[in-house]
Biopython code that builds the backbone (N, CA, C, O; Angstrom):
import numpy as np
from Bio.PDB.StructureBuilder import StructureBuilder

atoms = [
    (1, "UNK", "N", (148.190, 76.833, 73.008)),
    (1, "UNK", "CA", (148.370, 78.068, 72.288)),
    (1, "UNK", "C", (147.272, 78.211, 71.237)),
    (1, "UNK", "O", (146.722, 77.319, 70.592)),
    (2, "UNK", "N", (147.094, 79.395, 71.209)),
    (2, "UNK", "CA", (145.668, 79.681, 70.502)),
    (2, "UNK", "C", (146.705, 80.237, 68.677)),
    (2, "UNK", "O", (147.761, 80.827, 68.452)),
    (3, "UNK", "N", (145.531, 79.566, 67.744)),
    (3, "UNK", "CA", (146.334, 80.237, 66.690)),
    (3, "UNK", "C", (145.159, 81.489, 65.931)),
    (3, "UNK", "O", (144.973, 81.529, 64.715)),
    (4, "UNK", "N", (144.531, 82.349, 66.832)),
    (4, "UNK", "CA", (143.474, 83.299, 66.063)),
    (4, "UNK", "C", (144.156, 83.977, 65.482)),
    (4, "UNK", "O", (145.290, 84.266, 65.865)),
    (5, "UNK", "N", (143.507, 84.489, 64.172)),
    (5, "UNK", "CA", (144.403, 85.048, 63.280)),
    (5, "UNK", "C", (144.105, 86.992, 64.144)),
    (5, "UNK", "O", (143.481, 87.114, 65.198)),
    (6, "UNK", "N", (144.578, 87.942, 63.544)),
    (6, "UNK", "CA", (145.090, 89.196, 64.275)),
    (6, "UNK", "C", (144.349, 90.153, 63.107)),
    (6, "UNK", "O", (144.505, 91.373, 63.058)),
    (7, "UNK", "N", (143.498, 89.365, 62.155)),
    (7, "UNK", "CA", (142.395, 90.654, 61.506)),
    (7, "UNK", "C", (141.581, 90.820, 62.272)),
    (7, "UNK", "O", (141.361, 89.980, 63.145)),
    (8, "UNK", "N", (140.847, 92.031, 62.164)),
    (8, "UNK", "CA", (139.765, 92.596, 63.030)),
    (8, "UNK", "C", (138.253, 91.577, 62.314)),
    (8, "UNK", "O", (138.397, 90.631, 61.539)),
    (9, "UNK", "N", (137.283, 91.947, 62.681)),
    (9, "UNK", "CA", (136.035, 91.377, 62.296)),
    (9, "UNK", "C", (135.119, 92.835, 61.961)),
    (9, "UNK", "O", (134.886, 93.811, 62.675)),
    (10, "UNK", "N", (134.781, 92.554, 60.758)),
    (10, "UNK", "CA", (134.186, 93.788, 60.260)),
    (10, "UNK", "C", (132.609, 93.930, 60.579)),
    (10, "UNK", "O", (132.210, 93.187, 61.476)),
    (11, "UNK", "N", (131.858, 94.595, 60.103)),
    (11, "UNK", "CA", (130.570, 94.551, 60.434)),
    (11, "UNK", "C", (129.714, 93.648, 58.784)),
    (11, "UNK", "O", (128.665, 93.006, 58.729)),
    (12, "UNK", "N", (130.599, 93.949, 57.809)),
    (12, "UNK", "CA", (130.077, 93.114, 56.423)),
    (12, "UNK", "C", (130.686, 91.992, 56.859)),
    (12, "UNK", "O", (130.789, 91.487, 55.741)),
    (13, "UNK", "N", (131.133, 91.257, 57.514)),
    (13, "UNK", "CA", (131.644, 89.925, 57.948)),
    (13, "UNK", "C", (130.491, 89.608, 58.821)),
    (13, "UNK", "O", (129.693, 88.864, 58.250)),
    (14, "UNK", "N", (130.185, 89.907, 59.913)),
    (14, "UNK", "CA", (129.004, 89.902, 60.415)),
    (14, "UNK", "C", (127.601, 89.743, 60.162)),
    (14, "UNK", "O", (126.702, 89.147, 60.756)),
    (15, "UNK", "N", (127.675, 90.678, 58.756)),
    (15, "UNK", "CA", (126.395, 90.316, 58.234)),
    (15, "UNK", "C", (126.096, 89.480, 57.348)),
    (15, "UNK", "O", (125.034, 88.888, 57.159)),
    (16, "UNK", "N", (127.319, 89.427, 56.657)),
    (16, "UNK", "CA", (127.449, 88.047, 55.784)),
    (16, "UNK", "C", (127.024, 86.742, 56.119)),
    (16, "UNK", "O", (126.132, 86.058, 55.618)),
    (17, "UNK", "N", (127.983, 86.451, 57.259)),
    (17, "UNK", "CA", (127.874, 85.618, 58.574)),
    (17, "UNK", "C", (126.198, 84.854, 58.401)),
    (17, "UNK", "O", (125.772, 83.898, 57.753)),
    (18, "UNK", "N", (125.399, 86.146, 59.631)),
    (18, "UNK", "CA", (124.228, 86.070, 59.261)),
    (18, "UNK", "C", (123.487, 86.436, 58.010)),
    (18, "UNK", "O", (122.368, 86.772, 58.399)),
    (19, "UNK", "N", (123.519, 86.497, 57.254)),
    (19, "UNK", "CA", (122.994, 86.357, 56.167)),
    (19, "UNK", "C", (122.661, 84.503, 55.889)),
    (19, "UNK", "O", (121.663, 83.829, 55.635)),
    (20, "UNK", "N", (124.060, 84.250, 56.101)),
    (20, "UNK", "CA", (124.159, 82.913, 55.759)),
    (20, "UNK", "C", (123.793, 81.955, 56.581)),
    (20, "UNK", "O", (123.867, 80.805, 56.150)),
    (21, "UNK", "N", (123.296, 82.184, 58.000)),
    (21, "UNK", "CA", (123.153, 81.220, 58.855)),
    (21, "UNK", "C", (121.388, 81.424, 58.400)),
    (21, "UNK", "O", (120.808, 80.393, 58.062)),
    (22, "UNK", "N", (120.873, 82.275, 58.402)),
    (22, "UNK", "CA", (119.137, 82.701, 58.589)),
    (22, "UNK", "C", (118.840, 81.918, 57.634)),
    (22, "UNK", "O", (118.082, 80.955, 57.755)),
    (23, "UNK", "N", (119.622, 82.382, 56.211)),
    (23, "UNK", "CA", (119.237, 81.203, 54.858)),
    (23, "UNK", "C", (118.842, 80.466, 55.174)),
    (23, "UNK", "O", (117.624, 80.350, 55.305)),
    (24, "UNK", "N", (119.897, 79.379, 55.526)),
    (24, "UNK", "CA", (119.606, 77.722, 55.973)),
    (24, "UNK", "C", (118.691, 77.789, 56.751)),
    (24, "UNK", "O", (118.116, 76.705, 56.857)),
    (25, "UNK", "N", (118.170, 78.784, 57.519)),
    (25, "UNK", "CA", (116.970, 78.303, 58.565)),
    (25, "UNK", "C", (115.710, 78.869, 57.669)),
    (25, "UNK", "O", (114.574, 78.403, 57.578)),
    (26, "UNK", "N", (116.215, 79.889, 57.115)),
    (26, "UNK", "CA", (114.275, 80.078, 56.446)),
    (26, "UNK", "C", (114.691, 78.883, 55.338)),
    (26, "UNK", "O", (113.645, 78.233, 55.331)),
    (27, "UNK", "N", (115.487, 78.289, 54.512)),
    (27, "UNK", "CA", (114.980, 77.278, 53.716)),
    (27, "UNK", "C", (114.424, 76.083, 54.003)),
    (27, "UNK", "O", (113.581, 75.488, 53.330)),
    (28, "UNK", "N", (115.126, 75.605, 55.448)),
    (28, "UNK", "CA", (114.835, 74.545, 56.387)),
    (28, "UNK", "C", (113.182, 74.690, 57.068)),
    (28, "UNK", "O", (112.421, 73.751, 57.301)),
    (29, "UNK", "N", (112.900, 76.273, 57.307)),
    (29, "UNK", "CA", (111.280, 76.277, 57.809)),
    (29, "UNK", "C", (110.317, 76.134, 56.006)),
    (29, "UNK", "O", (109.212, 75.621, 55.826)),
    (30, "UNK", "N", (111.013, 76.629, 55.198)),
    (30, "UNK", "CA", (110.114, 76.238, 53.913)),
    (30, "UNK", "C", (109.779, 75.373, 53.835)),
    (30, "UNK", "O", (108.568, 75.149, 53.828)),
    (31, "UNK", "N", (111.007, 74.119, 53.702)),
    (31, "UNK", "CA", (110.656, 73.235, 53.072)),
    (31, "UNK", "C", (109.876, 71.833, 54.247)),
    (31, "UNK", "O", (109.686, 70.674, 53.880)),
    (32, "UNK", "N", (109.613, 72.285, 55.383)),
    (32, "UNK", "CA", (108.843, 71.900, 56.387)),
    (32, "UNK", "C", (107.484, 72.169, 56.644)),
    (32, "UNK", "O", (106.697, 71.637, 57.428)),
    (33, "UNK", "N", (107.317, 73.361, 55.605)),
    (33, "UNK", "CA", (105.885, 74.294, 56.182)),
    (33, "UNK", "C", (104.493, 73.350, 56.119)),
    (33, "UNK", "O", (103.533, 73.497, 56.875)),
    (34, "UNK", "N", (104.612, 72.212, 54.904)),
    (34, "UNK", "CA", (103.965, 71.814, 54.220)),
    (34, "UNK", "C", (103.238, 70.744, 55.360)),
    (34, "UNK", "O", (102.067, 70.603, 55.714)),
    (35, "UNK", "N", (104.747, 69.944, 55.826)),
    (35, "UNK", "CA", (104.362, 69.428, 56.651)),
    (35, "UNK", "C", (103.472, 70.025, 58.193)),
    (35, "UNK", "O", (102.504, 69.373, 58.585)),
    (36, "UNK", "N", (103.774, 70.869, 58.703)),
    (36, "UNK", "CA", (103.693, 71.573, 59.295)),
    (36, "UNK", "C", (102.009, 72.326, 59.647)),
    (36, "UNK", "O", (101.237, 72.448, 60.599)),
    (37, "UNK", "N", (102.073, 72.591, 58.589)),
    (37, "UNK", "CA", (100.509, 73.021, 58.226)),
    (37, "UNK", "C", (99.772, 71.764, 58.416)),
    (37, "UNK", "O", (98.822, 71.961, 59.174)),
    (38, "UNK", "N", (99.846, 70.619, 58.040)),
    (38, "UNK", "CA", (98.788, 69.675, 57.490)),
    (38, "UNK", "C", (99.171, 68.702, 58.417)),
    (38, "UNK", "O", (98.777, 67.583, 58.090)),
    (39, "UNK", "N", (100.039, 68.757, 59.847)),
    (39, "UNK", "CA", (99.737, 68.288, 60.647)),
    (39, "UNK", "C", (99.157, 69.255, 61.750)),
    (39, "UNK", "O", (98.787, 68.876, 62.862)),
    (40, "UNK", "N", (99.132, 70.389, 61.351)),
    (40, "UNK", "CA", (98.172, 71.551, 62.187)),
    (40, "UNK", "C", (96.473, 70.851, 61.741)),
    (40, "UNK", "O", (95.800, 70.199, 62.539)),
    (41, "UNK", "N", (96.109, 71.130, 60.527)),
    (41, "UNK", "CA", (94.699, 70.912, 59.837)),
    (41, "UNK", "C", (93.978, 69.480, 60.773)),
    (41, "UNK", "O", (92.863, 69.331, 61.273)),
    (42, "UNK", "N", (95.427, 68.408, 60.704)),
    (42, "UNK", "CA", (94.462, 67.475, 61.053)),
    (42, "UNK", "C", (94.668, 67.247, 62.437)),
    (42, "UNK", "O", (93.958, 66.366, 62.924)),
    (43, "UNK", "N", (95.572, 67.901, 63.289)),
    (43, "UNK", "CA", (95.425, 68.469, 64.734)),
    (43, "UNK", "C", (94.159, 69.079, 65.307)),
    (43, "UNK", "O", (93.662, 68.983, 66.429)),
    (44, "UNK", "N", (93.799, 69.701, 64.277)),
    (44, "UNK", "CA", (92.855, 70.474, 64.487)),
    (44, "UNK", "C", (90.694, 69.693, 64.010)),
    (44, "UNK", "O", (89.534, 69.865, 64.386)),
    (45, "UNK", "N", (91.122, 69.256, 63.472)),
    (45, "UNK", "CA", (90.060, 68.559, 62.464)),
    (45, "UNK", "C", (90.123, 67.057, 63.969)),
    (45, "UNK", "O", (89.084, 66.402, 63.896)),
    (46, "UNK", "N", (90.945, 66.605, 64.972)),
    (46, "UNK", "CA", (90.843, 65.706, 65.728)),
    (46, "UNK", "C", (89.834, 66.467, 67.146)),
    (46, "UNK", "O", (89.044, 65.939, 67.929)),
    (47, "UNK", "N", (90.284, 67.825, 67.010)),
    (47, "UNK", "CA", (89.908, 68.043, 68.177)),
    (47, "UNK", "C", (88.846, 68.538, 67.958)),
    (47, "UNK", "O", (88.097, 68.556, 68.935)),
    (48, "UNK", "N", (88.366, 69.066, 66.820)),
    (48, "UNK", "CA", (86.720, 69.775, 66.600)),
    (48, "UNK", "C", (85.731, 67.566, 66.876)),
    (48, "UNK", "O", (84.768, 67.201, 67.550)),
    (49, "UNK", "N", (86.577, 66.890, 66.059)),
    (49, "UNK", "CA", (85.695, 65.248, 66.404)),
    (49, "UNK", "C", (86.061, 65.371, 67.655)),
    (49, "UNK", "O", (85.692, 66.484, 68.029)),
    (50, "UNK", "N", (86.456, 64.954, 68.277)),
    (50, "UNK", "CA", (86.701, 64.851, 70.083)),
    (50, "UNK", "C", (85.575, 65.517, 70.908)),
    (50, "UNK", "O", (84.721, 65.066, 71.671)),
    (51, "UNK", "N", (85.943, 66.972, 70.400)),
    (51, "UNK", "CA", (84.571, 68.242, 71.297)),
    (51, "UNK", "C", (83.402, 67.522, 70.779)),
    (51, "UNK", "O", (82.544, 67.336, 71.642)),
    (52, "UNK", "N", (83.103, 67.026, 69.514)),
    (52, "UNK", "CA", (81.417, 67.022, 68.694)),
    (52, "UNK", "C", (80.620, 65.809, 69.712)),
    (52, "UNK", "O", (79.469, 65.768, 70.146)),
    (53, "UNK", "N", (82.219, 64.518, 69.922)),
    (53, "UNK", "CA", (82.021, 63.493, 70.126)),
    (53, "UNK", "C", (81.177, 63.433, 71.916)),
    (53, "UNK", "O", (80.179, 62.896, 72.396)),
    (54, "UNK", "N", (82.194, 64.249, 72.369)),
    (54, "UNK", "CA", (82.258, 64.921, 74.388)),
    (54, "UNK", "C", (80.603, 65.379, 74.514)),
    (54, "UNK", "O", (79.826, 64.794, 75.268)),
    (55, "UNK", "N", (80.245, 66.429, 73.715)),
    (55, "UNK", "CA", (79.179, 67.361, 73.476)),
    (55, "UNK", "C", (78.148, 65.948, 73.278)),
    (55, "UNK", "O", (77.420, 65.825, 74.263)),
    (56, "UNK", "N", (77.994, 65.186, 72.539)),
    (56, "UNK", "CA", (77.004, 64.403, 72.539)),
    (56, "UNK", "C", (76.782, 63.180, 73.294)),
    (56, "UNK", "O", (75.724, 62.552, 73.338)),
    (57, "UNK", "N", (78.022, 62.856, 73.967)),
    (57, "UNK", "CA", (77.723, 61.946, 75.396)),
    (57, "UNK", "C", (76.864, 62.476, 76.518)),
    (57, "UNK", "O", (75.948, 61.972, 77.168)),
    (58, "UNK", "N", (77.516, 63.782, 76.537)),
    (58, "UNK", "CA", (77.195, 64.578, 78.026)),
    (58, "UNK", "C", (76.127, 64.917, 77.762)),
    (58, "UNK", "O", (75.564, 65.028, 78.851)),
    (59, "UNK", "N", (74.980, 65.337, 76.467)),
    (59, "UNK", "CA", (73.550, 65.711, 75.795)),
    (59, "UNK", "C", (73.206, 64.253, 76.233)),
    (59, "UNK", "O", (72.225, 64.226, 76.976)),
    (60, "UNK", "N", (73.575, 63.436, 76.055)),
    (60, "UNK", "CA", (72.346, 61.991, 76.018)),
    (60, "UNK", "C", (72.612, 61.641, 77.392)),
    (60, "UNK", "O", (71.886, 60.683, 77.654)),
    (61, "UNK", "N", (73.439, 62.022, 78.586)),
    (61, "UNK", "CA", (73.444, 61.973, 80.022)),
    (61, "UNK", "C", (72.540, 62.654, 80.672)),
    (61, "UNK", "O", (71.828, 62.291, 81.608)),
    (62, "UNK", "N", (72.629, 64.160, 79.864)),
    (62, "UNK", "CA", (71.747, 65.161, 80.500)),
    (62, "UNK", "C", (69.981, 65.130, 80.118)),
    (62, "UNK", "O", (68.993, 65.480, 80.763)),
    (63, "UNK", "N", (70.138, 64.629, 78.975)),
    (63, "UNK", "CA", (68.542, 64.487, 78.824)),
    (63, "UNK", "C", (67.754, 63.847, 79.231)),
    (63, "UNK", "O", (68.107, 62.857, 79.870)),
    (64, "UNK", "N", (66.161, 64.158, 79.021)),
    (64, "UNK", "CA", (65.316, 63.293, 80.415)),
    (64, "UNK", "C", (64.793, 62.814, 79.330)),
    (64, "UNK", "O", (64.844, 63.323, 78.210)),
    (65, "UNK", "N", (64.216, 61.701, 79.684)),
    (65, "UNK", "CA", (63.091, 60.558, 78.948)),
    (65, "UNK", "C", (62.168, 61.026, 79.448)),
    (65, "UNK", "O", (61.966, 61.248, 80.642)),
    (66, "UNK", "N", (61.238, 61.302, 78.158)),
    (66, "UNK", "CA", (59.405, 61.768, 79.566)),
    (66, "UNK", "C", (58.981, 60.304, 78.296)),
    (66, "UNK", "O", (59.454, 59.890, 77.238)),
    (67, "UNK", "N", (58.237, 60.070, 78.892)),
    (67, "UNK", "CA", (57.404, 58.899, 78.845)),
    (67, "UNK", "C", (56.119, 59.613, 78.520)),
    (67, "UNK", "O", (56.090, 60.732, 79.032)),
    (68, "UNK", "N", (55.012, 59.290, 77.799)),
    (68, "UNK", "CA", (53.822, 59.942, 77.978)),
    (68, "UNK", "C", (52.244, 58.724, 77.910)),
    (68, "UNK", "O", (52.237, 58.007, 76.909)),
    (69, "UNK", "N", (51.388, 58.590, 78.612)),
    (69, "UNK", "CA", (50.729, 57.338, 78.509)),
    (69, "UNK", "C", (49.418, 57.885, 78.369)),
    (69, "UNK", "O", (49.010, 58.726, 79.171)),
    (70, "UNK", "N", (48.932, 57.600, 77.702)),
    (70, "UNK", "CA", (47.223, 57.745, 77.359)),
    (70, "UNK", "C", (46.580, 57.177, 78.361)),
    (70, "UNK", "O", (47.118, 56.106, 78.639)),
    (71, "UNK", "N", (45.556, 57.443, 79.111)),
    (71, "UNK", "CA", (44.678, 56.936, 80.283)),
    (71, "UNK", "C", (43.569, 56.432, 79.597)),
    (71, "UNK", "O", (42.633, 55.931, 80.220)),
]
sb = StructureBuilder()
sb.init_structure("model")
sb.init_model(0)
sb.init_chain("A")
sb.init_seg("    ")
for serial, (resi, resn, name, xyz) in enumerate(atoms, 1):
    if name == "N":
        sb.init_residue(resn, " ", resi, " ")
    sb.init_atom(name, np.array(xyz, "f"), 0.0, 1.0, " ", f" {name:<3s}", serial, name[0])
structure = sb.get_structure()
């Protein structure tokens, strides 16, 4: 047996509701952002070294040695 109570659900109940659930999630993305960001920066700061690193293997593969000899 179900015991739901027999008031209706209003639309300010609803928004209350959400009001109160979003809170906790935008305070929860605040107080994360920090982190968030500054494992973006150095996400990012790995992969610009990675490309610089790629870019200068494949330059010293591709380049030719000329040799030049005085006769």
């Amino acid at each position: 047996m179900s015991t739901a109570s027999t008031a209706r659900i209003t639309r300010d109940d609803l928004e209350a509701k959400l009001r109160e659930v979003t809170g906790e999630a935008t305070e929860t993305v605040e107080a994360a952002r920090p982190q968030i960001v500054g494992g973006a920066v150095a996400g990012l700061l790995l992969l610009v070294i990675v490309a610089y690193l790629f870019g200068r293997r494949r330059g010293r593969k591709r380049s030719a040695v000329v040799e030049i000899r005085r006769v």
